[in-house]
NUZAMAR-451053 format. One record per residue (C-alpha): residue number from 0; x negated, y, z. Coordinates in Angstrom, 3 decimals, m for minus. Each point is the difference from the previous one (the first is absolute). Example, Ala and Ser with C-alpha at 12.3 -4.5 7.8 and 13.67 -1.06 7.14 Angstrom:
2
(0 (m12.300 m4.500 7.800))
(1 (m1.370 3.440 m0.660))
This chain:
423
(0 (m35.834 23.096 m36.344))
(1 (m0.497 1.938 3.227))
(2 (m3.889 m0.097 m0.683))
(3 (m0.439 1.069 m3.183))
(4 (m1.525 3.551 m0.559))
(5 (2.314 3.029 m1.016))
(6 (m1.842 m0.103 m3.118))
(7 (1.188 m3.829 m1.214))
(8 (3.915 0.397 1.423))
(9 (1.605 m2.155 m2.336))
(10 (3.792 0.228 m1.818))
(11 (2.481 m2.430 1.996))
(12 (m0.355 m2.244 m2.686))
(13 (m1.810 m3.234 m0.103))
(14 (m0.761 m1.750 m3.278))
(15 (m0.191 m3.888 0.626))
(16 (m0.177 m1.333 m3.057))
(17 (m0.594 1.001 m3.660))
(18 (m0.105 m1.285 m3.883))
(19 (m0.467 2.406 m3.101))
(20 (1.714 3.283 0.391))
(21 (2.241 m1.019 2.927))
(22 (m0.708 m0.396 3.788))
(23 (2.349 m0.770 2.720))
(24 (m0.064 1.490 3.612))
(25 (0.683 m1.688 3.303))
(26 (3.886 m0.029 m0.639))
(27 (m0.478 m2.073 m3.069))
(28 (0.770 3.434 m2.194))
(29 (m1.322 0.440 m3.381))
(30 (m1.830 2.540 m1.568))
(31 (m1.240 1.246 m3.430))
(32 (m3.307 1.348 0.631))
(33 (m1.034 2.956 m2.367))
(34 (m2.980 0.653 2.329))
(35 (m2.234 m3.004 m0.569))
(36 (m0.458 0.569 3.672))
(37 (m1.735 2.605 0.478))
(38 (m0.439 0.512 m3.236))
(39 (m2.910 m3.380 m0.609))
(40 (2.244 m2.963 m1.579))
(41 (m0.568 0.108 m3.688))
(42 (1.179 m3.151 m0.221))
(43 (2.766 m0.156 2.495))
(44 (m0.103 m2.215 3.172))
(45 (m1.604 m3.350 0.190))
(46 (m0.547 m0.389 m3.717))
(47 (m0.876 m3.712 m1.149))
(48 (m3.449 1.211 m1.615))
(49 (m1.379 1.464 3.308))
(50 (1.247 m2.146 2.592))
(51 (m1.573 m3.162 m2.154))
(52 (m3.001 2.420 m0.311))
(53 (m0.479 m0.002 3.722))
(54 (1.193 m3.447 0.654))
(55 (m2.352 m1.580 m2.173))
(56 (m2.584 2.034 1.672))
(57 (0.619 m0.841 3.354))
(58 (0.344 m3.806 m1.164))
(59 (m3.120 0.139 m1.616))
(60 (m2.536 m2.463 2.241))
(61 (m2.522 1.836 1.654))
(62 (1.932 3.678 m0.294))
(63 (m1.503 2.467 2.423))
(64 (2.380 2.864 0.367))
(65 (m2.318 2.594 1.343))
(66 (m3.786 m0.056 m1.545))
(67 (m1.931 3.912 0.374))
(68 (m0.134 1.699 m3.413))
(69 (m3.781 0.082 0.506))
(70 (m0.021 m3.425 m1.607))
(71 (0.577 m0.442 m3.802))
(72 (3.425 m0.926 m0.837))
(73 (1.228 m1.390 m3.735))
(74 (3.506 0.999 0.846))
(75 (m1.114 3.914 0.884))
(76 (m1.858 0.350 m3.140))
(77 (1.950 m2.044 m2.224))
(78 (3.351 2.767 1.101))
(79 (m2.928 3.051 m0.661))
(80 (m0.396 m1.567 m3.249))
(81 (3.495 m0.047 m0.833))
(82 (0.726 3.321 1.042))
(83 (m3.200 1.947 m2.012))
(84 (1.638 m2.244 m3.363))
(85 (3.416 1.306 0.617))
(86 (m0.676 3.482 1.318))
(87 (m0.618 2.881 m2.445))
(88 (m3.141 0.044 m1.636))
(89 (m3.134 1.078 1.373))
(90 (0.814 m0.787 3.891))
(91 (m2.350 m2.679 0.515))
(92 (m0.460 m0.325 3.577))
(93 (2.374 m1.168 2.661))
(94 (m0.238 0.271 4.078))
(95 (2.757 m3.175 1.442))
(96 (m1.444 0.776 3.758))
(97 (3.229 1.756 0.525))
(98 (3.327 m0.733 1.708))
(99 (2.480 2.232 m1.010))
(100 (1.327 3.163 m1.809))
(101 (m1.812 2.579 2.772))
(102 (m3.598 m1.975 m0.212))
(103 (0.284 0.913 m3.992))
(104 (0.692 3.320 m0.114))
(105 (m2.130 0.609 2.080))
(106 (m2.978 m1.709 m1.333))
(107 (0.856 1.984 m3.039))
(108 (m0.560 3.172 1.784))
(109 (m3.893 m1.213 1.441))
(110 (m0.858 m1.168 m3.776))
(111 (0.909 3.148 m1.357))
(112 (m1.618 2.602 2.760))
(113 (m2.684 m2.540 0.144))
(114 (m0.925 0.784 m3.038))
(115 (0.033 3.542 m0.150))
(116 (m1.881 0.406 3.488))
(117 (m3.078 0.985 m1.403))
(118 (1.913 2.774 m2.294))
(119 (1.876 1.515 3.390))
(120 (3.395 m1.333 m1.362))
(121 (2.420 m1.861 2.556))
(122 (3.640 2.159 m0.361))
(123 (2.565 m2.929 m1.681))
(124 (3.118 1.570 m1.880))
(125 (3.040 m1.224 1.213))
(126 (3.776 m0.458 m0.678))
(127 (2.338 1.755 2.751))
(128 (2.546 m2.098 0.706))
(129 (m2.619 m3.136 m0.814))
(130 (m0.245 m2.906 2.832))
(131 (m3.575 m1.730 m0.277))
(132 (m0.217 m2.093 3.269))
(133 (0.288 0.301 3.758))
(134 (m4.250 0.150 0.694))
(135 (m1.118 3.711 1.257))
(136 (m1.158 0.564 m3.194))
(137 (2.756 m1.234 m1.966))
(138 (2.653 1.476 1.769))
(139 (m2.427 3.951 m0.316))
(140 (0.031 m0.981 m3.698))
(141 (3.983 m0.595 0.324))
(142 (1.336 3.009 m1.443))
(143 (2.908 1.000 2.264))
(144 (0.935 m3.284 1.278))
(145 (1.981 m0.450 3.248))
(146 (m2.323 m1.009 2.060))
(147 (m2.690 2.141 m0.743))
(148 (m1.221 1.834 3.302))
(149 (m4.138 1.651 0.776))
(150 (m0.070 m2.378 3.057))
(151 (m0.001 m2.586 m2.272))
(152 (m3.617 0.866 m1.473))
(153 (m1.231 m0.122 m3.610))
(154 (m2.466 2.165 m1.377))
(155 (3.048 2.366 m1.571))
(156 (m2.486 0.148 m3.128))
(157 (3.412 0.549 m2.373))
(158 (1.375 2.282 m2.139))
(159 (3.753 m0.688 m0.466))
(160 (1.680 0.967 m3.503))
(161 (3.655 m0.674 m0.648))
(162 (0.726 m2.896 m2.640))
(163 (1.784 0.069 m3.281))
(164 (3.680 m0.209 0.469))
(165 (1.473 m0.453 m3.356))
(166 (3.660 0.039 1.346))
(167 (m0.872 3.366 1.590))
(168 (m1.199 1.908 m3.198))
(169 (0.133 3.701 0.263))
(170 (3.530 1.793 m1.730))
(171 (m1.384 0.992 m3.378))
(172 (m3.022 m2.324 0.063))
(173 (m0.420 m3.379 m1.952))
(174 (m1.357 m3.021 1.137))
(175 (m3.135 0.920 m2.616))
(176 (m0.428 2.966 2.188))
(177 (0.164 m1.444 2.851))
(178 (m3.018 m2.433 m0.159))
(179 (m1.619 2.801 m1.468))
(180 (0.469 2.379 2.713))
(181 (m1.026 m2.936 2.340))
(182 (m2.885 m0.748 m1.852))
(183 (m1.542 3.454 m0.025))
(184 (0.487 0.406 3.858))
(185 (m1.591 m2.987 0.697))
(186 (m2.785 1.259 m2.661))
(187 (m0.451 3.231 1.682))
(188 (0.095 m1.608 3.179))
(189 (m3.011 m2.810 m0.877))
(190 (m2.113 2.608 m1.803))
(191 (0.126 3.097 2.613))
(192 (m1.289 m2.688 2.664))
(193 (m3.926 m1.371 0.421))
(194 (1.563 m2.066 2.891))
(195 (2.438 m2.299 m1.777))
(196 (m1.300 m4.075 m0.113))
(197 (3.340 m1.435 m1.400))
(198 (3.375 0.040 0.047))
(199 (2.522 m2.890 1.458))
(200 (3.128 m0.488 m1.648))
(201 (3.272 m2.928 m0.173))
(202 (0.352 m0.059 m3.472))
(203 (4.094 0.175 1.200))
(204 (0.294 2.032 2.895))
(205 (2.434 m2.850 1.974))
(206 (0.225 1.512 3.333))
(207 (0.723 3.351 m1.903))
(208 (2.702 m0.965 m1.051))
(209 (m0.829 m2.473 m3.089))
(210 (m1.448 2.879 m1.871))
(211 (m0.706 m1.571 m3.597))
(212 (m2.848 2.753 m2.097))
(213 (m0.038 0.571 m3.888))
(214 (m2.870 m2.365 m1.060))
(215 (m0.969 3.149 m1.746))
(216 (m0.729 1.529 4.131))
(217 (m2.226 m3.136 1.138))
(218 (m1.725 m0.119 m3.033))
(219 (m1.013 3.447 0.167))
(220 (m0.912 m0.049 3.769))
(221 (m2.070 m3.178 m0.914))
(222 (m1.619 2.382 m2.801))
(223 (m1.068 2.625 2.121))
(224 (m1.485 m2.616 2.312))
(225 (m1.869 m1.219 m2.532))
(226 (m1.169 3.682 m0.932))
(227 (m1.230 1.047 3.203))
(228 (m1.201 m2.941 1.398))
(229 (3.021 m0.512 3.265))
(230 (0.603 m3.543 0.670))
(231 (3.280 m0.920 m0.940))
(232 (1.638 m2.111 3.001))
(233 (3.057 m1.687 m1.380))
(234 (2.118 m1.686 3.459))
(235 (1.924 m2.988 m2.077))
(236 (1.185 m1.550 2.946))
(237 (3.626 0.334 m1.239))
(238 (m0.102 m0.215 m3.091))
(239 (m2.579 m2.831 m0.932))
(240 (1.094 m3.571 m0.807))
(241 (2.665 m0.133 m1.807))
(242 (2.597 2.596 1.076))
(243 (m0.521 2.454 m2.583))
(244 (m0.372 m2.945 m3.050))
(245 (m3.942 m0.155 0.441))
(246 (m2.100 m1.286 2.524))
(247 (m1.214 3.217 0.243))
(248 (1.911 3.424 m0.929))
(249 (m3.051 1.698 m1.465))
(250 (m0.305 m2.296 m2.650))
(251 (3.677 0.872 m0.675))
(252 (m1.587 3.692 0.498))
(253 (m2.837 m0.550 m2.189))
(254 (m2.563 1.656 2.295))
(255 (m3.303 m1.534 1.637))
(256 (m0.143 1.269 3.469))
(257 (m3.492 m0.028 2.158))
(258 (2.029 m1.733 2.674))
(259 (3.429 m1.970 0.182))
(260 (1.164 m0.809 3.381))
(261 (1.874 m3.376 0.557))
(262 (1.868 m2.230 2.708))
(263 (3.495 m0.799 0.636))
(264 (0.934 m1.934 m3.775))
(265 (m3.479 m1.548 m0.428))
(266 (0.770 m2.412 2.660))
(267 (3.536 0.181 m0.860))
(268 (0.429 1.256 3.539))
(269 (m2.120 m3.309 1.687))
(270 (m2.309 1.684 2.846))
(271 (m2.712 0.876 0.054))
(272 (m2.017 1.257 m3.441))
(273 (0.122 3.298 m1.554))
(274 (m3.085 1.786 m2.465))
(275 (m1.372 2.605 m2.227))
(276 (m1.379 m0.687 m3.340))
(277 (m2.197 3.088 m1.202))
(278 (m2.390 1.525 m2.416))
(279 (m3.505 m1.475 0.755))
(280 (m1.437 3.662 1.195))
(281 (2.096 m0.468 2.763))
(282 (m1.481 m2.882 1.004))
(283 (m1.650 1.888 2.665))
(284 (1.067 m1.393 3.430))
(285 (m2.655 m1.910 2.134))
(286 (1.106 m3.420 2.051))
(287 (1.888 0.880 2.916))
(288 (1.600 3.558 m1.323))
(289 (3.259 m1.415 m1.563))
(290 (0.844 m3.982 1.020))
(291 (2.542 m1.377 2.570))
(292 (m0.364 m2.930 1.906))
(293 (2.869 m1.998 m1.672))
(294 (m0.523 1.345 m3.681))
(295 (m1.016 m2.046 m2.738))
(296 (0.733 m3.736 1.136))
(297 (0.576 m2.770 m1.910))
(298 (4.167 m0.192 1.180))
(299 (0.520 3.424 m1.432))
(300 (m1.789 m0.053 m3.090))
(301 (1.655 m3.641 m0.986))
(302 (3.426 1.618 0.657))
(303 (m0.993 3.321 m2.341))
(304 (m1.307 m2.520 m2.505))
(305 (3.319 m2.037 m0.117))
(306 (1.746 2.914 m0.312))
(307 (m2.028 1.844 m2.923))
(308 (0.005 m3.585 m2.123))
(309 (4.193 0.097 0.732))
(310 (0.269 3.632 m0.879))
(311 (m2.311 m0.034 m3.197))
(312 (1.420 m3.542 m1.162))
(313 (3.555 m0.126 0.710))
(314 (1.490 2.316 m1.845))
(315 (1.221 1.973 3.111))
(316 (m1.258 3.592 m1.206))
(317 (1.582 m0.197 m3.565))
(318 (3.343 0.139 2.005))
(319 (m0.505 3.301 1.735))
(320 (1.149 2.229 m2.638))
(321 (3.275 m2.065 m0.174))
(322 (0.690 0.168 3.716))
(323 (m1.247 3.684 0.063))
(324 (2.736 1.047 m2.748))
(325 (2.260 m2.330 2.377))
(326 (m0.138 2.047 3.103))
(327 (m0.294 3.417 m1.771))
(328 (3.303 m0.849 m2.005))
(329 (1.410 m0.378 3.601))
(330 (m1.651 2.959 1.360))
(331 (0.773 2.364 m2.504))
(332 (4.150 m0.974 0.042))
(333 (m0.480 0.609 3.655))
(334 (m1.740 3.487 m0.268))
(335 (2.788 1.199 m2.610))
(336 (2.728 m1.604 2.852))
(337 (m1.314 1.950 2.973))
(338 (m0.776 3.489 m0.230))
(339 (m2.500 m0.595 2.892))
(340 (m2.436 m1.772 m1.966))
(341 (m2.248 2.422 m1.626))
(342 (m2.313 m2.365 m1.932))
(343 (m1.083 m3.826 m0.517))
(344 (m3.610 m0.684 m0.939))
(345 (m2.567 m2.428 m0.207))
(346 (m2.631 m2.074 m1.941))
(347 (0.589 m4.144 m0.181))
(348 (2.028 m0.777 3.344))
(349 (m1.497 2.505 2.022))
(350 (3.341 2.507 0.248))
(351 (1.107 2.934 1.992))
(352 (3.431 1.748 0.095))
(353 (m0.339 3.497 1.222))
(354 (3.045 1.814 1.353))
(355 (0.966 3.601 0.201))
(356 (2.274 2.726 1.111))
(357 (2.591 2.089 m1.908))
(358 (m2.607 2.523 m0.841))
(359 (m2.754 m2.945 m1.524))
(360 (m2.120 0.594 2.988))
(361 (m0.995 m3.197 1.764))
(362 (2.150 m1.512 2.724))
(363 (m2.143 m1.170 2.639))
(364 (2.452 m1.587 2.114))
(365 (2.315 m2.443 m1.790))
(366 (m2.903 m2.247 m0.881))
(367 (0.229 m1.470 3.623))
(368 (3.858 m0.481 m0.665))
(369 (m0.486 m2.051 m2.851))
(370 (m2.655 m2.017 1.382))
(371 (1.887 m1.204 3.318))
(372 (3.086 m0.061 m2.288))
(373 (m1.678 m2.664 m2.689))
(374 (m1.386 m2.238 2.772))
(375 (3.570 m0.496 1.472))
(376 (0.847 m0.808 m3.909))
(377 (m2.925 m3.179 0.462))
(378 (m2.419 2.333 m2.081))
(379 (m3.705 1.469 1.014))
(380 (m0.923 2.908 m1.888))
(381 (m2.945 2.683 1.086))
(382 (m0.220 3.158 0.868))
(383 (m3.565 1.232 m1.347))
(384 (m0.412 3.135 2.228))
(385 (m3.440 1.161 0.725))
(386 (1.779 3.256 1.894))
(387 (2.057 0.600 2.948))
(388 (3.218 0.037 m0.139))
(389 (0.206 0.096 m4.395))
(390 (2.058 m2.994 m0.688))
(391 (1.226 0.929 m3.137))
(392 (m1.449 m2.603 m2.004))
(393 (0.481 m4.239 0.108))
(394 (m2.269 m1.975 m1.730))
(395 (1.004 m3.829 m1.059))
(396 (m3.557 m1.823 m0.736))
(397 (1.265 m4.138 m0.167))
(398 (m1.859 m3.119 m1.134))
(399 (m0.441 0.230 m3.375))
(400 (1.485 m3.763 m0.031))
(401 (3.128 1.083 0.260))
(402 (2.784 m0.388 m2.292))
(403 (2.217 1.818 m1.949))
(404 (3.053 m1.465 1.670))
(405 (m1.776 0.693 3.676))
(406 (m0.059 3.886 m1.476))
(407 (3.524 m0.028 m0.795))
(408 (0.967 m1.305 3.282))
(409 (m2.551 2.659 1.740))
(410 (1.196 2.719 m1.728))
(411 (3.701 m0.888 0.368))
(412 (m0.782 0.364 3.648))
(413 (m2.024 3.272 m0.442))
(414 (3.130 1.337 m2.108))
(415 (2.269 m0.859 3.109))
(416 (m2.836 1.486 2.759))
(417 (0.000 2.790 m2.456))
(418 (4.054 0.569 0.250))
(419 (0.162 m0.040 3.608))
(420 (m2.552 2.621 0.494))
(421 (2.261 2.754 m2.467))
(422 (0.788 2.438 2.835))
C-alpha cells in the first residue's frame, strides 16, 4: 500500500470474498453490508442474473471485449431503447458513451448551457451540500462538498441555494409552508436572473444527509422550470434502479425532467457504463464533446440489460415497501430508545438516521463513533457527509435483495452499536 496516492488510502480492511448482502475480509470475518459498496450493488454481490449475464458473454464464440463505440452496436441501442420505454415520458434520447456517475452529471451540465449559449445563459442552480462527481466541473457544481478547492478548476458558473429539509421546518411553520417558502425563493431567484440555463438537483439529497422533499417541492421546482424555460437536471445516480421501488424515482415523483443522470444501479455496480436520457432539445452535443473511451460497450450494456429484465420481471420492487416499513419499524423504536437520535428518514431503502444534541441542534461528531462502532459489530453503514467535519448523519443504502430476516439481524446489531455509543 506504500504507493498508493494520499487520495486512495484505504480502511485496514480487505474484502476477499462476497455473496448477497455479506462480504468477508482477510480474517474470514463477516459483514452485513448496508452500503452496496460504495453505494452501486442493487442487487447485492455476485448475483446469479449478472454473473450468468457476463459469463455467457464472455463464452459467447467470437466475443470481442473491447470494440470503439464508433461502430454500431445492437447491445448499446437495444439498453437506449429500454431505458427511453421505462423512463418518464417525453425523454427520448439517451447518450451510453459514459463511464460513471461524474461523466453524467456532467454531460448534463454541457446539454443544458449548450443550449442556452446563444441566449447568454450558462449559471446552473445547485444544491449546497450536493456531491455531483470528482471532474473540475463537477466538483465547482458540488455545492459545499469536501473536497471542493479553486485549484481544482471548473468554470464556478453556480449559484448554490440550500435544499428542503423537511425534518428542519421552521418553529411555527408547516411542512405546506415550507415548500412554499422554498418554492418562491427559488421563483424569485430564476426570474430576477437573464443568466440562469438550468438547475441540477438529486431528487434525495444523499450526501446531505438523506434529505427526502414533499413531492409537492419537486413538483413545483419542475413547474417553474417548465415556466421559464431552465433545464431541469435531475442527478438519479442514487436513487435509480430499484432502491426507491421504481427504476427510476421520478416516476415515483411524477415529474418529467429535461435530464436524468444515471450510473452506479444501472449496471448493478458492473464497471464501466453510466448515461443520461433527456428531452430531445437537448440533444445538442457534437461527436467528441461528451463520450469516454470505455463507455457504451457491449459487456456493460448486456449486464444493465440483465439487470433491468430481473428488476422489471421478478417481482423484486413490489417488496420495497415491505422491507422499507421493516427497517423504519426498527429505526423508529431506536430513535424513541436513544435520546441522541433526532430523526429517521427515507424513501424505499435509501435511509438516514440523523443525531442530535440536548438542545435539537445537530451533533456533528458522534456519527464517526457509530460508524467505527458498527463495523466492529460485522456491520457497514455510511456516513453521507458532503462537509467537513458534520458527521451527524448515517445513511444505510443495501441491496434491495435483501431480506427481512437480514434487516432484523442488521438492525439488532445497529441497536447494540447504538447502545454502546450512549455517553
Amino acid at each position: 500500500m506504500q504507493y498508493l496516492a494520499k487520495n486512495m488510502v484505504p480502511c485496514p480492511i480487505e474484502i476477499v470474498s462476497g455473496k448477497g448482502i455479506k462480504v468477508y475480509d482477510q480474517n474470514g470475518k463477516e459483514y452485513l453490508d448496508l452500503t452496496s459498496q460504495t453505494l452501486c450493488l442493487n442487487l447485492g454481490h455476485r448475483h446469479p442474473v449478472i454473473m450468468d449475464a457476463v459469463r455467457d458473454l464472455f463464452d459467447k464464440e467470437g466475443f470481442t471485449y473491447y470494440v470503439s463505440p464508433r461502430f454500431k452496436n445492437s447491445k448499446v441501442a437495444e439498453l437506449a431503447e429500454r431505458l427511453v420505454n421505462l423512463a418518464p415520458e417525453g425523454l427520448n434520447k439517451v447518450n451510453l458513451h459514459l463511464c460513471n456517475g461524474t461523466d453524467a452529471t456532467e454531460d448534463g451540465l454541457k446539454r443544458a448551457r449548450k443550449y442556452h449559449r446563444d441566449d447568454g445563459k450558462m449559471k446552473i442552480i445547485s444544491l449546497k451540500g450536493s456531491y455531483l462527481g470528482s471532474s473540475s466541473e463537477t466538483i465547482s457544481a458540488s455545492g459545499g462538498n469536501i473536497w471542493q478547492e479553486p485549484c481544482l478548476g471548473g468554470t464556478g458558473d453556480y449559484i448554490y441555494i440550500y435544499p428542503i429539509e423537511p425534518y428542519r421546518t421552521p418553529k411555527g411553520m408547516t411542512i405546506d409552508d415550507l415548500v412554499e417558502v422554498k418554492l418562491n425563493e427559488f421563483k424569485t431567484l430564476v426570474k430576477g436572473r437573464e443568466d440562469i440555463a438550468g438547475i441540477i438537483m438529486e431528487i434525495i439529497p444523499f450526501n446531505a444527509g438523506v434529505l427526502v422533499p414533499p413531492k409537492e417541492y419537486v413538483k413545483g421546482i419542475e413547474k417553474i422550470c417548465n415556466e421559464n424555460d431552465v433545464a431541469m437536471i435531475v442527478d438519479e445516480i442514487q436513487t435509480s434502479f430499484g432502491w426507491c421501488g421504481d427504476i427510476f424515482a421520478s416516476n415515483i415523483y411524477n415529474i418529467k425532467p429535461d435530464v436524468i443522470a444515471l450510473a452506479k444501479g444501472m449496471t448493478a455496480g458492473f464497471p464501466a457504463l453510466a448515461a443520461t436520457v433527456f428531452k430531445e432539445k437537448y440533444d445538442v452535443l457534437n461527436p467528441g464533446t461528451s463520450e469516454y473511451t470505455f463507455g457504451a460497450q457491449t459487456l456493460g450494456s448486456v449486464v444493465a440489460l440483465a439487470n433491468i429484465n430481473y428488476l422489471t420481471t421478478s417481482g423484486i420492487l413490489e417488496t420495497i415497501p415491505e422491507k422499507h416499513q421493516r427497517f423504519m419499524s426498527h429505526l423508529q423504536r431506536m430513535k424513541e430508545k436513544y435520546s441522541f437520535v433526532g430523526d429517521v428518514r427515507g424513501l424505499g431503502l435509501l435511509l438516514g438516521v440523523e443525531f442530535i444534541h440536548k438542545d435539537g441542534s445537530p451533533d456533528k461528531e458522534i456519527g464517526i463513533d457509530v460508524f467505527h462502532a458498527a463495523v466492529k459489530r460485522g456491520l457497514f453503514i455510511n456516513i453521507p457527509t458532503t462537509f467537513p467535519g458534520h458527521h451527524s448523519t448515517i445513511s444505510i443504502k443495501p441491496p434491495i435483495i435483501i431480506s427481512l430476516d437480514e434487516i432484523d439481524d442488521a438492525m439488532e446489531r445497529l441497536d447494540d452499536t447504538m447502545q454502546s455509543c450512549v455517553k
